[in-house]
N, C-alpha and C positions, 0 to 999 in steps of 0.2 A: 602609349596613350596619345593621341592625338590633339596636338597642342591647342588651347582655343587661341580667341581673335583678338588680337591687340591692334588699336586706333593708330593710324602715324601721328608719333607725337607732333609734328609740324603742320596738322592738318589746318587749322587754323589761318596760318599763313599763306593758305592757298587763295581762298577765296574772300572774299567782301559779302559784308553783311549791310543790309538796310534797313531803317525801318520803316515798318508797315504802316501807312498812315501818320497817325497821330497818335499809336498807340506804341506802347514803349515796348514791343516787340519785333526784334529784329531777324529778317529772312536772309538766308543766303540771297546771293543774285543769281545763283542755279539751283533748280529745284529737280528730284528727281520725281518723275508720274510712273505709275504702275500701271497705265493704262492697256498698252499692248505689251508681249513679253513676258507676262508675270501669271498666266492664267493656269490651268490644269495641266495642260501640254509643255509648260515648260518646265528643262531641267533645275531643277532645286538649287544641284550645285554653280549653276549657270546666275540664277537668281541673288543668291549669297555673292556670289563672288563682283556682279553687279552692282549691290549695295556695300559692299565693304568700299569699294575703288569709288563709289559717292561718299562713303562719311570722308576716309584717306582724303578725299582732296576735300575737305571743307562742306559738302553738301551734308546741312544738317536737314532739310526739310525732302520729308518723302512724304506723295499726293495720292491718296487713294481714292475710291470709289466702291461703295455698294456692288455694282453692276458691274466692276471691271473683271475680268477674266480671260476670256470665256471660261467656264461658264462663271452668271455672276457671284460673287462673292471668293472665287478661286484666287486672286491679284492678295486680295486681306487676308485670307489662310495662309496663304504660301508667306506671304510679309510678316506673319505669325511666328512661321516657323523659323525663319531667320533670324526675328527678333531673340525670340527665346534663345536659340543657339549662343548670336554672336552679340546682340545688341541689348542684351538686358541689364549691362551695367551700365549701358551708356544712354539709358532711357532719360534724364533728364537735360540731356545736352542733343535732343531731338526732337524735331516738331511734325509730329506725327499727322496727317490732314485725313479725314473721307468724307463722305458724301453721300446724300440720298436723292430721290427726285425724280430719276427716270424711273421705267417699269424695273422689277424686282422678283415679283411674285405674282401669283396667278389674282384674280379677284382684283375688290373695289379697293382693296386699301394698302394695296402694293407700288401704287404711284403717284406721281402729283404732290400735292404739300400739306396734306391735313396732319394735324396734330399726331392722330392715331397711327398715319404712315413714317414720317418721320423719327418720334421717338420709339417705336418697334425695330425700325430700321437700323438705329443709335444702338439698342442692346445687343442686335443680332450681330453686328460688326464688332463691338467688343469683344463679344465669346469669340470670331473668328480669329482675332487678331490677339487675343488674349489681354487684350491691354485693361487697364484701369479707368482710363478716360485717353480722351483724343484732344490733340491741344486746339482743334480747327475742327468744327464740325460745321459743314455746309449747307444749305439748299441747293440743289444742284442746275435747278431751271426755274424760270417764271411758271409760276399754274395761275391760267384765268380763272378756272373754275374752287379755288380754293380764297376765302377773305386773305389781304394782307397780314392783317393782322394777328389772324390764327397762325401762319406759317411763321411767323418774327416770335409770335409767344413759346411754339415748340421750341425754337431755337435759344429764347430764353430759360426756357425748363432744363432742356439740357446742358448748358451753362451752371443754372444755380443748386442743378442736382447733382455736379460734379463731374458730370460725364463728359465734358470738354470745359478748354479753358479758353475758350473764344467762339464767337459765332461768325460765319462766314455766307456769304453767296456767292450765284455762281450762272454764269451767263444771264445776269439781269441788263436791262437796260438802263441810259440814264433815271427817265423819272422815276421807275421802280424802284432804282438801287435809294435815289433822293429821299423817298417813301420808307424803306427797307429802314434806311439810316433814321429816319426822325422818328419812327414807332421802337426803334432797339435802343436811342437814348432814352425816350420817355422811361422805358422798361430798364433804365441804369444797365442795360447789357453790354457785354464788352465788343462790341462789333467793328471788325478789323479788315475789313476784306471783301473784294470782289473780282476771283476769279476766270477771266473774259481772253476769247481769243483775239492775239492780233500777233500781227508779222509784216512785211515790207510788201506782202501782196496781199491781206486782210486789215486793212486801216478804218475799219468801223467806228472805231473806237475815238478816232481823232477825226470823223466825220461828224457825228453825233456827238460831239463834245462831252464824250463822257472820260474821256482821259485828263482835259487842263481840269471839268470839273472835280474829278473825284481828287487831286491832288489838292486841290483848292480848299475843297472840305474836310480833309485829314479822314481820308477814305483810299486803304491800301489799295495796289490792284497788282493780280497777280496773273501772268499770261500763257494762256497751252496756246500749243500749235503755233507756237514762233518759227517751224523751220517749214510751216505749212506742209504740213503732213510728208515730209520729207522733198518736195520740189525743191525746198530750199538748201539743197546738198550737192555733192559733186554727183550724186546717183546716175541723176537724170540728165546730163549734160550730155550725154551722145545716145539718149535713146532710153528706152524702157526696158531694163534688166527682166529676164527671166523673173529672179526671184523678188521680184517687186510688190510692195504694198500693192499696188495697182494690177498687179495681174493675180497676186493669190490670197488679196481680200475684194479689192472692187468698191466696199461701201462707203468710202469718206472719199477714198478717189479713185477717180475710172481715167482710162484713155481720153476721155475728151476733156478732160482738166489740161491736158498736156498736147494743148495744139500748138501750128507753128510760134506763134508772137508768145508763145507762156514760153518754148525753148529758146527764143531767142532774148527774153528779158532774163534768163536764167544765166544763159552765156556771156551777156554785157553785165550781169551785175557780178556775176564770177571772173570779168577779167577785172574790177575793181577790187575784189577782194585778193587778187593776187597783189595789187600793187600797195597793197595794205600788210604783206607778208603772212594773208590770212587764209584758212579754206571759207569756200562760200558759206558755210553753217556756222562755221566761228562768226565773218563779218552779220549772217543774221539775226544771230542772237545778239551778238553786241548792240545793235544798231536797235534793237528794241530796247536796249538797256540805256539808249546814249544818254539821256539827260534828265534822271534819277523818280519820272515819274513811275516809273512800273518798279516795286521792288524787289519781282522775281523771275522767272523767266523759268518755266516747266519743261525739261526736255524728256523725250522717250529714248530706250534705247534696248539692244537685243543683245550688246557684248560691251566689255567694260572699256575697249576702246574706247568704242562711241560718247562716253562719258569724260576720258579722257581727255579728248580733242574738245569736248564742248567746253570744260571747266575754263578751258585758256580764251573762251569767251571775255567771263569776268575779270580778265587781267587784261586786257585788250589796250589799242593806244585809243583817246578820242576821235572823232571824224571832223573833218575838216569841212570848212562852211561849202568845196567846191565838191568833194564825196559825197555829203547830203544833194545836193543840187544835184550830182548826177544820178545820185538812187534816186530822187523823187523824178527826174526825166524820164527814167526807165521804165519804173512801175508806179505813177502818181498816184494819190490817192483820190479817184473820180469820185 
């Protein structure tokens, strides 16, 4: 009989936890996403052994999405099945995340943020994932076309009907998130979070001051695409790999993302991460983590390596006032 899954009991010790905001919930500082990797086409046993080598090192929080796959909803099944398998005893020592928002389903009420899309969305990610409830249940984008207020009240329904234990967003901007936050207090909802991309060459975030704000306000934030869709890695340091994001998907990044000055800010910030004892992915993720306003950091990954290397992220040493200065020479934030 084939043994089941036991946790390293040392798992704990690997990684750092923060908390989210102001709320007395605390995230790893790596977070694993199910976004690519976890869809129909991948191997199951590839998927398991993926997530086991994240709880092993401390990563309790795994990030779903409605739509992730391909096809959508395939990333939640397949997480399903794992859970069941290996993680079902350890469901309270995991913070389970998904998400609604983008298209989903055919027709008017498969996207965007009305009430009617979101909490359909909530039940149909249950059944796949089998769960009871989700500890983070998202909006996944801004919808103009839906009231504030209606999309904040779904999210508080699914709160006080049990089916998650927090409400979250997810690529909102400052005012909206501002907005978001003052309609989910009124509504005594537990809202913890916003979701948002940034990395050392996507600094949005601290453009638009929605980073000092949202710490300010005891408003979690939590970040995909820290290693910007993998530039941020040794990959692309002498060219574009055959088997590359970039040549055999195309749609988040093409060849023209990767002109001369993108390889050359790649190579000057990779010979600093060496003299940090780091790989370039380690020092990228660190450097989003440096000074405790983000409390997680989402990475992707196709083999449990990759997860590996990135955990020694969150044990990293601090950066030095002259590393900073010469990451922001490198790639500043215009």
């Amino acid at each position: 009989m084939k043994k089941s899954y036991q946790a390293a009991e040392d798992r704990y010790q690997k990684m750092a936890y923060e908390k989210c905001g102001k709320s007395g919930l605390k995230m790893p500082r790596v977070s694993l996403g199910l976004w690519h990797n976890f869809g129909e086409s991948a191997k199951i046993d590839n998927v398991r052994t993926m997530c086991r080598a994240a709880f092993d090192n401390g990563i309790t929080c795994f990030d779903i999405a409605n739509n992730y796959g391909p096809p959508g909803g395939a990333a939640e099944e397949n997480f399903g099945k794992v859970l069941k398998s290996d993680f079902a005893s350890y469901r309270d020592q995991m913070i389970i995340t998904t998400k609604a928002g983008y298209g989903m389903w055919p027709g008017p009420y498969g996207d965007g943020g009305s009430r009617k899309y979101l909490l359909a969305s909530l039940d149909q990610s249950l059944a796949r994932t089998g769960l009871e409830y989700f500890d983070i249940f998202y909006h996944h984008r801004m919808d103009p076309d839906t009231p504030l207020e209606e999309t904040m009240g779904a999210l508080d329904q699914a709160v006080k009907s049990g089916k998650a234990l927090y409400a979250g967003i997810s690529n909102y901007d400052l005012p909206t998130t501002l907005k978001a936050a003052k309609i989910l207090s009124d509504l005594h909802c537990p809202f913890v979070v916003n979701q948002i991309q940034y990395s050392i060459f996507n600094r949005s975030i601290e453009k638009s001051g929605l980073k000092k704000k949202a710490a300010k306000e005891g408003i979690g934030l939590v970040c995909f695409s820290p290693l910007a869709q993998g530039l941020l890695t040794d990959r692309y340091l002498k060219g574009i790999p055959k088997d590359s994001r970039i040549k055999t998907d195309g749609r988040f990044l093409t060849e023209k993302n990767l002109t001369a000055e993108r390889m050359a800010q790649i190579n000057a910030l990779n010979d600093i991460a060496k003299t940090r004892g780091q790989t370039l992915a380690q020092m990228a993720l660190a450097w989003v983590l440096r000074d405790g306003d983000i409390a997680s950091v989402i990475i992707g990954a196709s083999k449990p390596e990759q997860i590996l290397d990135n955990v020694k992220a969150a044990q990293s040493a601090a950066f030095t006032k002259e590393e900073l200065d010469a990451i922001d020479k490198i790639a500043p934030a215009l």
